[in-house]
N, C-alpha and C positions, 0 to 999 in steps of 0.2 A: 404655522409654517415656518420652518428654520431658514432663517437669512443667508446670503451668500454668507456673509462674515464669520458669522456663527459655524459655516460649515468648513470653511477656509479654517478657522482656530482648530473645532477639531479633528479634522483632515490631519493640520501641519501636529499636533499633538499624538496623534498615531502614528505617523509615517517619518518625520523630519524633515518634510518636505512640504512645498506648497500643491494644492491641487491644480490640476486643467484643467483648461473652463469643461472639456467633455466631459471629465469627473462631473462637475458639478452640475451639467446639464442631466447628466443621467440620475443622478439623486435627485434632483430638483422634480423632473418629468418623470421620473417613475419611481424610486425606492423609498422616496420620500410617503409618498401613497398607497406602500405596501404593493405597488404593482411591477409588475417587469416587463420587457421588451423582448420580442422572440428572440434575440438573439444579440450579442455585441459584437461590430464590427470595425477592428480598430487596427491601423498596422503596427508592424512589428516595432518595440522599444517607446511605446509609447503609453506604457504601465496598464496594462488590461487585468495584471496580476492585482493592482488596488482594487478592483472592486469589494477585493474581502473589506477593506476598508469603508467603503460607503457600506456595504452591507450592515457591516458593526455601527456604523452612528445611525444609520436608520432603523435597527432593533433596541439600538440604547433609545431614542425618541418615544417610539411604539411603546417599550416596555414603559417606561418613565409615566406615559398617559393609560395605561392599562388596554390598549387596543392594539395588540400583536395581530400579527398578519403577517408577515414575512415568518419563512422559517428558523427556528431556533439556531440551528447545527447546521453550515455549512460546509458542504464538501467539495474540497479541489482539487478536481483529476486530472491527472496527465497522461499521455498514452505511454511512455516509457519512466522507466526510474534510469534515471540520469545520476553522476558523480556531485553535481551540485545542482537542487533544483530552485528555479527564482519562488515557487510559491510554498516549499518550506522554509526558505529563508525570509520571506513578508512574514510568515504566520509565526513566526520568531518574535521580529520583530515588535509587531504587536502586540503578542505576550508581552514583551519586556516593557516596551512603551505603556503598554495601559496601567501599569504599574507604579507610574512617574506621576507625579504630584501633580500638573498640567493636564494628566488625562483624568485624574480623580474623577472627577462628575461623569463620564462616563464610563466609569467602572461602574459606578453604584447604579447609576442609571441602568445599567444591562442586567444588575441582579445578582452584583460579584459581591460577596461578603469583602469587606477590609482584606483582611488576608489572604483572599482565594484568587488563587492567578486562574487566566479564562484557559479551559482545558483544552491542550494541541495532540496531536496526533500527528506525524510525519511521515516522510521518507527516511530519514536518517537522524544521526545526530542524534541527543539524548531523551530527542522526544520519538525516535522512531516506532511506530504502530504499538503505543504504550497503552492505548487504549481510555484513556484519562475522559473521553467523551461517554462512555460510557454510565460511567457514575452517577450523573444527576440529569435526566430528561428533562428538568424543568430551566436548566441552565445552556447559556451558550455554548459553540464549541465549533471548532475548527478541523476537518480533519483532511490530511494530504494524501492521497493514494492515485496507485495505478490504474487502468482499466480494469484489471484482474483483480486485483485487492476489494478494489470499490464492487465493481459489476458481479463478481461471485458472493460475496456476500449479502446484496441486497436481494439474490435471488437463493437465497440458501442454503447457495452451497458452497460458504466461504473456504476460499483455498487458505488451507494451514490454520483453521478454524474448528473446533472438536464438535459434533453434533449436538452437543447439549448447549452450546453457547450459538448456535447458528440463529436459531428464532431471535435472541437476544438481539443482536446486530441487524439481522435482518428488519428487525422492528423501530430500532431507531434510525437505521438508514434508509427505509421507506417509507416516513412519515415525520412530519416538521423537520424536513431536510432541503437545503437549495441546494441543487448541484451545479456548479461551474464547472462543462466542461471544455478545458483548454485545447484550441485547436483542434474544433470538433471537427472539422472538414478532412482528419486524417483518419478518423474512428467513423463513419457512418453508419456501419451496425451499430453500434454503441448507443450514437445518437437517436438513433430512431427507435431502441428500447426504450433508453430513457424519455422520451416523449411521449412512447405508447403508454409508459404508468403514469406520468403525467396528465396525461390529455386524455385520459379517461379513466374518472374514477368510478364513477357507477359501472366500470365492468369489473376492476379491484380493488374500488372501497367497499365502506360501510353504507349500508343502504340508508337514506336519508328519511328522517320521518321527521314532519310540517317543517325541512328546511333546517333542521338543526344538526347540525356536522359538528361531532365533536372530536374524532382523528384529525392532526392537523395536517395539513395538506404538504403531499410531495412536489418538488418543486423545479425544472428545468431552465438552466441560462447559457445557452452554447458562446462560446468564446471562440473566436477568428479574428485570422491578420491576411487571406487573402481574398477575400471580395467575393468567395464560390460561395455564397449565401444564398439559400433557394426557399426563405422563410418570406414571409411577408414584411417590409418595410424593419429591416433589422437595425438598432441603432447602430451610426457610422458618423465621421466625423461631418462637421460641415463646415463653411466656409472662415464662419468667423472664429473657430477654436483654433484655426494657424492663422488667421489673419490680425489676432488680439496683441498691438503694442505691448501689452503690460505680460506677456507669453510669448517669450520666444524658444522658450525650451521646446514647443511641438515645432515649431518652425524649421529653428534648428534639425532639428531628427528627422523632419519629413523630406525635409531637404540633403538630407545628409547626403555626399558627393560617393557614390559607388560607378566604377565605369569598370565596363565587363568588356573583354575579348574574348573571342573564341580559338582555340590553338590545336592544330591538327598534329595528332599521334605519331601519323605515318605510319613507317616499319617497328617505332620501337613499341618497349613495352610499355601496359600503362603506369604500373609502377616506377619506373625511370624515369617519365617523360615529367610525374607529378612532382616528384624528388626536384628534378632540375630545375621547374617552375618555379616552386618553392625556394629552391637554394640563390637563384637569381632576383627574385625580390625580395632576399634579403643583403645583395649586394648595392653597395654603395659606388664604388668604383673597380672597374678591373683591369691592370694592364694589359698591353697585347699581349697575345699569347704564342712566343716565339720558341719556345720549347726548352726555355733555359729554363734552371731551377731558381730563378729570382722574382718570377711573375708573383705580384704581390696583389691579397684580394683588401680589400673594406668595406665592414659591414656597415648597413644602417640598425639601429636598437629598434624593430621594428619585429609587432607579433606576425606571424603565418599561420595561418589553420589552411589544413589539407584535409580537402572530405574524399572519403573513398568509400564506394559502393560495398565493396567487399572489406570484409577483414580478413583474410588472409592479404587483398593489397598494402592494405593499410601498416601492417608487418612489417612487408617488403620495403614498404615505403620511410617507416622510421628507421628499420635498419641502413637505409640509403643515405638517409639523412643525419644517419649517426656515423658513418663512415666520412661522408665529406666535414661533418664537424669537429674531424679530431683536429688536433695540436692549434687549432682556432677560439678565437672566443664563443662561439658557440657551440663551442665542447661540453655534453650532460646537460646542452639547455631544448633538449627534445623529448616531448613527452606523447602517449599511445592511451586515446579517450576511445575505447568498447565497455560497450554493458555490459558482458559476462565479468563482471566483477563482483567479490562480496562484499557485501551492505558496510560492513563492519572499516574498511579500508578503503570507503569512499569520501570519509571526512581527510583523510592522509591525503587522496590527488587532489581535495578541492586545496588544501591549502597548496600544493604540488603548481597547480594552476594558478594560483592567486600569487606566490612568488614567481613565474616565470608570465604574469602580467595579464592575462587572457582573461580572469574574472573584472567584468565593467568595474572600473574606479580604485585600481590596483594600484594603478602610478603608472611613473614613467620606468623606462627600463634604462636599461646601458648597456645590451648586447641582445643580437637576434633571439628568438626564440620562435621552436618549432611544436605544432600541436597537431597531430595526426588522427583523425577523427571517423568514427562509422556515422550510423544512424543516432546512436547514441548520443550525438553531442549536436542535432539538429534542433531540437523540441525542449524548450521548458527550461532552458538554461542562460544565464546571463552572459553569455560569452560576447568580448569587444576584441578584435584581432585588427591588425592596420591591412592586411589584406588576403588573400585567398588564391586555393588553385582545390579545383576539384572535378569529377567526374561529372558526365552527364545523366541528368536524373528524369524523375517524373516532375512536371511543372512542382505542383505543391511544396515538394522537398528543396526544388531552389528556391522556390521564395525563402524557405524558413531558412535555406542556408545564407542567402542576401544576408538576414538580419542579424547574422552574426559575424562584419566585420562590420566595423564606422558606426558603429551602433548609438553612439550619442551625437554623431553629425559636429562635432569637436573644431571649430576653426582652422581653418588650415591644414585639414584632413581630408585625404580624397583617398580613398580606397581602390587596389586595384586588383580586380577578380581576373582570376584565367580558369576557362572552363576547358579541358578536353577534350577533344571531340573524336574517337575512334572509330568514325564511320559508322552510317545507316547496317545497325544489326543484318546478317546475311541467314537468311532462313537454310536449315539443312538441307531440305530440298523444296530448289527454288521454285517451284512450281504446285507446290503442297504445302505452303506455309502453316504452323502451328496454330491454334489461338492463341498461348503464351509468343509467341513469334511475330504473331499479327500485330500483338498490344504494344509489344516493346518497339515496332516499326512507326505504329501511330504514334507512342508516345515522344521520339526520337524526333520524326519529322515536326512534331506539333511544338517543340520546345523551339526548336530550328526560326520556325516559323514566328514564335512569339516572341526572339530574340531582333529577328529584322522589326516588329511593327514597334520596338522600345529605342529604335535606333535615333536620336537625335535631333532634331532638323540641322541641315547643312553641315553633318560633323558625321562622322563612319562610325564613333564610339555610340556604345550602348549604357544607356545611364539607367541603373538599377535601383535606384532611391526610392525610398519606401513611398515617395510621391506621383514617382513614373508607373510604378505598381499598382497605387491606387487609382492614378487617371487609366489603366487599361483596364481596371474592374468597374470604371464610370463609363466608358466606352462601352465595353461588354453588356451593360446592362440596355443598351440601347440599339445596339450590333449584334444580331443573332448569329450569325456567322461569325465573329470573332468569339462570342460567347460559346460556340460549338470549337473554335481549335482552343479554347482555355480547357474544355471538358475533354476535348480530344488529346490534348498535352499531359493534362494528369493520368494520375494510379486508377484504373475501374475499381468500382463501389464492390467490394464481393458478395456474391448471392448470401444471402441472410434467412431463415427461418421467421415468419412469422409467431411472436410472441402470443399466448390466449392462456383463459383465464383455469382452464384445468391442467396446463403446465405448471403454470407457478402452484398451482393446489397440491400438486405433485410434490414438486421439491420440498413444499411447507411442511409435510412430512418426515419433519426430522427427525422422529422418534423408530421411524420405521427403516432398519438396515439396509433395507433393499425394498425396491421399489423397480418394475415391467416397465412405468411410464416417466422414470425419471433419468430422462437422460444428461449427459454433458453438459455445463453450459456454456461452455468456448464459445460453438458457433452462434450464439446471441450476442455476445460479447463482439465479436471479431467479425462472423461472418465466415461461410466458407474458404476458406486460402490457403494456398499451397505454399505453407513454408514446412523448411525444414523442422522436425519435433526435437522437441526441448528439453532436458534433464536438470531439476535442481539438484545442486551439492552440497551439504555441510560438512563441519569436520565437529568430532566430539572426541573429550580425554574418555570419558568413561559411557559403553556399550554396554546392554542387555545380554551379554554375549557369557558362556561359561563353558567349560571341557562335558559335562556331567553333572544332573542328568540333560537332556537334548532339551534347550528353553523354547517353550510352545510360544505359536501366535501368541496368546492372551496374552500372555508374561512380557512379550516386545510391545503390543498395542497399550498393554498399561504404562507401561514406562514410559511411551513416550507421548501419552494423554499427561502423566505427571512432570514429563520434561518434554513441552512440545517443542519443535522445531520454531526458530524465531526469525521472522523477516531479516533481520541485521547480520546471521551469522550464513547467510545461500546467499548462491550467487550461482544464474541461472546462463545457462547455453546451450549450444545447438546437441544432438545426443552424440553423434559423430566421433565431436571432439573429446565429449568425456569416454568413449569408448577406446579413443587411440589412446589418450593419458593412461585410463587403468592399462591398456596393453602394455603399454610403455613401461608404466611403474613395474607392475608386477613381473615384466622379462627383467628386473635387475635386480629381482631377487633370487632365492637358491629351493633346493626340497626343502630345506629344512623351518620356512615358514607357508607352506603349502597348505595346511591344515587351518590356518588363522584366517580370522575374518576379515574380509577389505571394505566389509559395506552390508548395509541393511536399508531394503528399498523398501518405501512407501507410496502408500499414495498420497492425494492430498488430504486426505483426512484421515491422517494417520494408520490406516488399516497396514498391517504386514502382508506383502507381498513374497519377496523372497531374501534372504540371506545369502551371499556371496563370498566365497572363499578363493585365496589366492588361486589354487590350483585350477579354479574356474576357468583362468585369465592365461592357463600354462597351458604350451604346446603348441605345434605347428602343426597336426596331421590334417585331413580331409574332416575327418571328425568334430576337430576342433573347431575350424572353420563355422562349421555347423553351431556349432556350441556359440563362438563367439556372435553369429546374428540372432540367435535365440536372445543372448544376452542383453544383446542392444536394442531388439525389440521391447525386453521389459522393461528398459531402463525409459522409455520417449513417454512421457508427461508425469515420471512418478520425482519424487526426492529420492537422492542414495547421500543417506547419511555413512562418514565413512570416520575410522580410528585418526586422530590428528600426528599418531606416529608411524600410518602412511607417508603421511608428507605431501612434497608434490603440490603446494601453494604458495606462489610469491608475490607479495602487494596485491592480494585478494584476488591474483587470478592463477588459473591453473597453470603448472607449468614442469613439462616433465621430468626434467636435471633437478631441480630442489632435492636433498637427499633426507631419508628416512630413519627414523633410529631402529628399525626390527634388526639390521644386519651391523651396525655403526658401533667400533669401540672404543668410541666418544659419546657416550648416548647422554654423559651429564653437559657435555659441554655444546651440545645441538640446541640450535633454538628452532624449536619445534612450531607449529603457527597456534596463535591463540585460538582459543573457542570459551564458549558462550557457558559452558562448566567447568574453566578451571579454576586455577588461583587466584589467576590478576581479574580485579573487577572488570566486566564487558565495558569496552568500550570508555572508562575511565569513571563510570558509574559510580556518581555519590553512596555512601552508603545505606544511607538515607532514603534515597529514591532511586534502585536498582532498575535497569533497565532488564536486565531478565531476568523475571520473577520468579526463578526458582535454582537452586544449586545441586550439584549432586555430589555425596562426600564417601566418601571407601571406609569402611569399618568392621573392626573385627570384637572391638568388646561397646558396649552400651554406654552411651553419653552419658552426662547428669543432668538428670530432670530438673534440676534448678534452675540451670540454665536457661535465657532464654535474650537471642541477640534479636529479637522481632521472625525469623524463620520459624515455620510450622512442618515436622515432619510431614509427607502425606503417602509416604511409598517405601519399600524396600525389594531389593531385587537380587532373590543369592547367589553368591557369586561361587563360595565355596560350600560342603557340606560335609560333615564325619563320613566316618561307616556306619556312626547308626543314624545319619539323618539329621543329626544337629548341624545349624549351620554357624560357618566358624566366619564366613567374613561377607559382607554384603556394600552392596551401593545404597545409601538414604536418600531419599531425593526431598527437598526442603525445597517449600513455597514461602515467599515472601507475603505476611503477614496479613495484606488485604487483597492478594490477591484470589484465595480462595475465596470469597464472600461473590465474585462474577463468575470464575471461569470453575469450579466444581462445586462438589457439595461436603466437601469434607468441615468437619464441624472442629478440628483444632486451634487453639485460642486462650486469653483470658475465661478460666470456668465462667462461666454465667449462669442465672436461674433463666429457665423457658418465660416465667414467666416477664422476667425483666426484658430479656431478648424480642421478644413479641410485642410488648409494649412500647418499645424504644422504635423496631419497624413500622408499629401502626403510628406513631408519630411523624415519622419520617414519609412515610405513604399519606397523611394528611397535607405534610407543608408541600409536596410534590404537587396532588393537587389543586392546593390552592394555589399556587404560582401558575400552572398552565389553564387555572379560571376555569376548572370543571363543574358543571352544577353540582349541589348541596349531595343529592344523591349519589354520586357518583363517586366522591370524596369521600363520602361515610362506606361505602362498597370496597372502595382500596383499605380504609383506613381497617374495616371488619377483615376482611381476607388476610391485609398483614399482622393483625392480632391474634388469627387463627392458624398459620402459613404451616408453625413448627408441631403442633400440640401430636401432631404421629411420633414426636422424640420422644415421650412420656412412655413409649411402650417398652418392655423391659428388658429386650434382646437387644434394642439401641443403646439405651444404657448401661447394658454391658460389653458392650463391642467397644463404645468408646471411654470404657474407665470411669465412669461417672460417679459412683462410689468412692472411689479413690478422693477425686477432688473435691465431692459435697464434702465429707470429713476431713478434708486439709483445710479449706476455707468457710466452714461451716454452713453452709448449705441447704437448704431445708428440701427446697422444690427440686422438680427434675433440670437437669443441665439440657440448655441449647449449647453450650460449647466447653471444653474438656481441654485438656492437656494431649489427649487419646496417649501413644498412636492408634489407630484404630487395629480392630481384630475383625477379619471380613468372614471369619468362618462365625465367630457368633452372631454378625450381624446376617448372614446368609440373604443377602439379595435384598433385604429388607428394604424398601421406599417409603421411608419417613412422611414423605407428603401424601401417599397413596394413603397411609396412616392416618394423615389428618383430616378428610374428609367426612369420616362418621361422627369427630367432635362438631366439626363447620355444622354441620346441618343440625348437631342437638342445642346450636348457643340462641339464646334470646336475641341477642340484637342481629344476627344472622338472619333469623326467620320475621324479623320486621320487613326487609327488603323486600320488592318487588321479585315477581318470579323470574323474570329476567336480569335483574341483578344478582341473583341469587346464583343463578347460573352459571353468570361471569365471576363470580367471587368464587364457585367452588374449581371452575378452569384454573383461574390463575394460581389457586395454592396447588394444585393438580402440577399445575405444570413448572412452578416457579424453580426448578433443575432444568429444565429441557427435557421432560418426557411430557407424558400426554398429548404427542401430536403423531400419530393419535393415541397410541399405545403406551401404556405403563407396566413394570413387573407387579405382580401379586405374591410373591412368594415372601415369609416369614413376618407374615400378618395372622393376627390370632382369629381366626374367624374361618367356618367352615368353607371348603371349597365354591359351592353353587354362590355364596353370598359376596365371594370375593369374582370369582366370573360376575355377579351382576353388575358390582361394580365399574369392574375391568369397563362391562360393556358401555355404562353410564358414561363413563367419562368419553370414552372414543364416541359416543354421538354426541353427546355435549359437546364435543369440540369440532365436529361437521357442523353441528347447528350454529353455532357462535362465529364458524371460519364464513358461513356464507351472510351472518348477519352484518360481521365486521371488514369483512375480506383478509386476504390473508396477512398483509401489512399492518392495517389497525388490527388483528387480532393479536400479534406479536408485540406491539406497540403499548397496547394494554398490559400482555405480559413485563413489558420492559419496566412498567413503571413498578409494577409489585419486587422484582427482581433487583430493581434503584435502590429500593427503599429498604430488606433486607440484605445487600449487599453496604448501605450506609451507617446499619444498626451494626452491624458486623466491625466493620471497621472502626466505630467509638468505641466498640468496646476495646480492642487492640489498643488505641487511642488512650486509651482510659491508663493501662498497663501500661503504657510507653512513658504516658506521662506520672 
């Protein structure tokens, strides 16, 4: 058992900080043992985001002794993406730190090579949804996502994710996964999905035989800061983690001075009344105000954050706030935090923020400063502001708002909240009130109400300290009637769908286009809720788009399978807004770009929907009218990817005035917004380690094949064509080196022999094994399947599809190539499925046929399926083999993988897959590797 001291050293060598005792109690009593606690229960600013940190030293422990029990790969969810979130920046951190001479022994101890940084996965920043977790199952991994990111792909049906890679992800995020989710008490569908796959694995695991579980197990730890815990005995702090002399740091915090008033609206508006609130505590002194023109203000250097319900107040509000701060020093020090921002231009406000002081541990300022905020800047962010003005909410949402001013309880800091109060909601008709009308009534009075029982003793002020917060959730546990106006003061739970086990069999089907019983999965995610629907936007230099001839679905759906859509470059809001924008944009154009395309909508997986043209966007008649809610109805839950010389994007958000180059005769000297295909590296992207992994380049005569900067052609899309058909200038679309080896099956590369390629995997599929301590059997099954995976390349329309010829005699070559120069020729290759291919070799090899019949089985699935078919479905076509024999097949494999999904469930069966896909995905990249270096 590891000593406080021991855990205090490596605590403070990941973090830079010392740990609380509650840290160490929760390692000590449960992570330490491989066990966890239903749930953590900890208030706000008092690091709930370290647990990735104890996670990491009690896996490096486990591993070091060969008895793993916790999950490998941790995920930490938030329910929004936010401009800067606290648990991408810890999972930074510890990247960076474990890399330092100090944390040495726990690197190795976790299983990191010398060289090998622990793979992250983010929100933002240069690690954002890179995927780097992917790579090695037998290794740790961090990964940061939304409810949407995380919750659709573990149910397979990752948004912005291509069907062939969905079993992938869904397999390692259903299996040797913990999930942390942050402030679970705002997500309750969420939570209660993830506990359904948790808490019962014999309805979607692997069925156990004498007790031997070899899927490693899924994992749930909800994360909360205000005391609506309805788990059984959830960790929470106790007496002596703020009572310990040698810790004053919780003391401090728990104590932190917050005094709330409540201020009535009146006649004005709410917008004005928050402005003013605002602008008054950031005065220092004012003289009287005699009407002369010498009344003089003084500020104090003090942050304000202003929460507002709505964003259009929130608008209103900065522009109010920007009005009174002209010819003052706090002129340009007001800044406007909403999520419909792009990913790409949220490193820009965090630094935005962090000079104007609002990110915890900025410094001191020297002049007011204003931050105007939605829901966006509630949850998941480190914000420290000296004090606050905001609307009235759902309980829940002021708590999380409490904790973002006086956040570190700072000596001499007392924060002062002014909350609004615009009267008890008025139902339309008083006598017929709504349910929406009822809730917002109860919720109103019950906040009212939870305000007076915080009130003081002997004092009228209301003290909001994360300590006054916790004694009414100690109270409440003991007070049923109080614990009923805490439940009555919050947001209602939304009706949610029960989760069961032929849904998720359903979705597991991602080989199959369509599917009767696979429906959405928002409403497991979220829960039924009436909110407004949502439109993602990107912007791109170069479109699938051409005059002649008219470019088909396929021809859009490949393209942008070859250039998917990347988290960093959308930026998601309500459809409304994007419906007024395009109006907007396109009335300040003329006829004469009416024919040009403004947009190409998707869905989230990629399928083409429709294509939009200005003239769509044109006219006022009845007709039109019409036209324009057809539009907008397509536009709610899809992507409209749009030309970035539209325009109409300023500091990552939409905004109608930015001007466009279609009509502009200055089109060289406009600065158009970046995107994620043009010149400048995304996002500042080393060259080395591209953050989007693929470019797209305009060409009208043919590269030199010599060439080779690490990019792998994989796509061409014409753009022009003769009169006889020749085409004279196209789009290439280049993938970055390794990243074909997960996300497709394109075989371009350093040439390789099959046979070396196959040998290199089946190695790689042994040491996988062995690290996750598979029995013997099980290890010789991966290591067989990865030695057999390619051997369908050896057939001779593959090797002429992909120039194989070509490169055996450039580098002399005897065997057939697993990997080519290509580019590929898809009319030779005619549909052909390489792996469908390898399946008559798998069953004629000697060490294949030693296996048990159940092994056998599973080794012939996973090279079946190691692209993302076979679930259940594969193509047959430009396989040398008569009809009837190739339907047998066909039909072998789709029961084989009914029989396997019920032996394994559908998690470990993907899971399985994931590891043969690891392993051919790692053989791929040495070889790259090999050429690079």
């Amino acid at each position: 058992m590891m000593t406080e001291i021991e855990f205090d050293t490596r605590f403070f060598a990941l973090t830079g900080y010392s740990p609380m005792r509650w840290q160490w109690r929760l390692f000590r009593d449960y992570f330490a043992d491989g066990r966890l606690p239903s749930a953590v229960d900890i208030p706000t600013g008092l690091g709930k985001t370290a647990v990735m940190a104890i996670w990491m030293i009690a896996l490096a422990q486990q591993t070091k002794s060969d008895q793993v029990s916790l999950p490998r790969r941790l995920v930490y969810v938030v329910d929004r993406r936010a401009v800067v979130d606290q648990a991408t920046q810890f999972a930074e951190d510890l990247r960076a730190n474990l890399q330092k001479p100090e944390a040495r022994e726990l690197h190795g101890a976790l299983g990191l090579n010398e060289a090998e940084a622990l793979p992250i996965s983010t929100l933002r920043g240069q690690f954002v949804d890179n995927r780097e977790w992917l790579e090695d199952p037998s290794r740790p991994a961090i990964i940061v996502g939304t409810v949407d990111m995380i919750g659709s792909r573990l149910l397979f049906e990752g948004y912005g994710v291509s069907r062939k890679m969905r079993p992938y992800q869904a397999g390692l995020l259903g299996a040797d996964t913990l999930v942390l989710l942050d402030e679970a008490h705002l997500v309750p569908p969420f939570e209660v999905l993830l506990a359904e796959i948790a808490g019962n694995a014999g309805r979607y695991g692997e069925k156990v035989e004498a007790g031997n579980v070899l899927v490693p197990k899924f994992q749930l730890l909800p994360l909360s800061a205000t005391g609506r815990r309805k788990t059984a005995q959830p960790f929470a702090l106790e007496e002596k983690d703020f009572r310990n002399p040698d810790d004053d740091i919780v003391l401090q915090r728990l104590f932190a001075k917050k005094r709330l008033n409540v201020q009535e609206s009146g006649d004005q508006k709410l917008e004005d009344v928050l402005a003013e609130q605002a602008w008054r505590l950031a005065q220092k002194t004012q003289a009287p105000n005699d009407g002369g023109e010498n009344t003089e203000i003084t500020f104090r250097p003090v942050r304000v954050i202003v929460y507002c319900n709505s964003r259009d107040v929130a608008e209103k509000v900065k522009s109010a706030l920007d009005k009174k701060a002209k010819k003052t020093v706090a002129e340009g020090r007001t800044e406007l935090f909403v999520g419909a921002r792009r990913v790409k231009e949220r490193t820009d406000a965090e630094n935005r923020l962090r000079e104007l002081g609002f990110i915890a541990g900025s410094g001191a300022q020297t002049a007011p400063a204003f931050l105007v905020a939605t829901s966006a800047g509630e949850v998941g962010i480190d914000l420290d502001a000296d004090h606050m003005v905001c609307d009235l909410v759902a309980w829940e949402r002021m708590v999380q708002r409490f904790g973002r001013v006086n956040r570190r309880g700072d000596e001499g800091r007392q924060a002062d909240i002014v909350v609004i109060d615009e009267g008890e909601p008025k139902p339309k008709k008083q006598n017929a009130p709504t349910a929406d009308e009822q809730t917002s009534i109860r919720i109103y009075q019950g906040v009212k109400k939870l305000f007076e029982e915080l009130h003081t003793d002997g004092d009228v002020t209301i003290s909001v300290s994360p300590e006054s917060l916790r004694q009414l959730s100690v109270r409440a546990s003991a007070d049923e009637k109080l614990a009923k106006l805490i439940a009555d003061a919050g947001s209602p739970v939304p009706l949610r769908p029960a989760l069961n086990r032929p849904l998720v069999d359903a979705w597991s089907m991602t080989s199959l286009p369509e599917h009767t019983g696979r429906p959405e999965v928002a409403p497991w995610l979220h829960g039924w809720v009436d909110e407004l629907p949502q439109t993602t936007v990107a912007l791109r230099k170069h479109l699938p788009v051409r005059a002649k001839p008219q470019v088909t679905k396929r021809e859009i759906e490949d393209f942008f399978e070859a250039a998917p859509i990347h988290v960093s470059e959308t930026l998601e809001t309500e459809t409304f807004r994007v419906m007024k924008w395009l109006k907007a944009r396109a009335g300040k154009l003329d006829a004469q770009v009416q024919d040009r395309v403004c947009g190409i909508l998707l869905t989230t997986d990629g399928k083409h929907v429709q294509t939009l043209y200005v003239k769509d966007l044109l006219g006022d008649s009845k007709g039109d009218k019409k036209c324009y809610e057809e539009i907008e109805k397509s536009l709610r839950g899809k992507t409209l990817v749009m030309p970035a010389s539209f325009g109409g994007l300023k500091s990552g958000l939409l905004n109608i005035d930015e001007k466009n180059d279609w009509l502009s005769p200055d089109k060289d000297k406009m600065q158009l917004p970046e995107t994620a295909d043009g010149d400048v590296p995304w996002m500042n992207a080393d060259a080395a380690t591209p953050v989007i992994r693929f470019r797209v380049i305009e060409r009208d005569t043919e590269p030199d094949q010599n060439d080779d900067d690490g990019w792998r052609e994989s796509l061409r899309f014409d753009l022009e064509r003769s009169t006889d058909g020749e085409v004279t200038r196209w789009l290439s679309v280049h993938k970055w080196r390794d990243t074909s080896n997960t996300e497709n099956d394109r075989a371009e590369g350093r040439p390789q022999a099959l046979t070396e390629h196959q040998c290199w995997a089946a190695e790689r599929a042994q040491a996988i094994g062995e690290r996750l301590g598979l029995p013997k059997e099980y290890i010789s099954m991966l290591a067989t399947a990865a030695r057999l995976h390619d051997e369908g390349k050896r057939a001779s329309n593959w090797q002429r599809a992909f120039n194989a010829e070509r490169d055996k005699k450039k580098y002399g070559i005897a065997d057939a190539l697993a990997k080519t120069r290509g580019p590929i020729n898809q009319a030779v290759l005619g549909g052909y499925r390489h792996e469908f291919g390898s399946l008559p070799y798998a069953k004629g090899d000697a060490e294949f046929r030693k296996l048990s019949e159940e092994l056998q089985d599973l080794a012939l699935h996973l090279i079946a399926a190691h692209h993302g078919f076979a679930r259940p479905l594969i193509a047959t076509t430009g396989c040398a083999a008569p009809p009837s024999v190739l339907e047998e097949r066909a039909r072998e494999v789709a029961l084989r993988y009914a029989h396997l999904q019920k032996r394994w469930g559908p998690w470990g069966l993907a899971w399985w897959e994931a590891l043969l896909r690891a392993a051919d995905a790692q053989a791929s990249r040495d070889n790259d590797n090999k050429e690079k270096n």
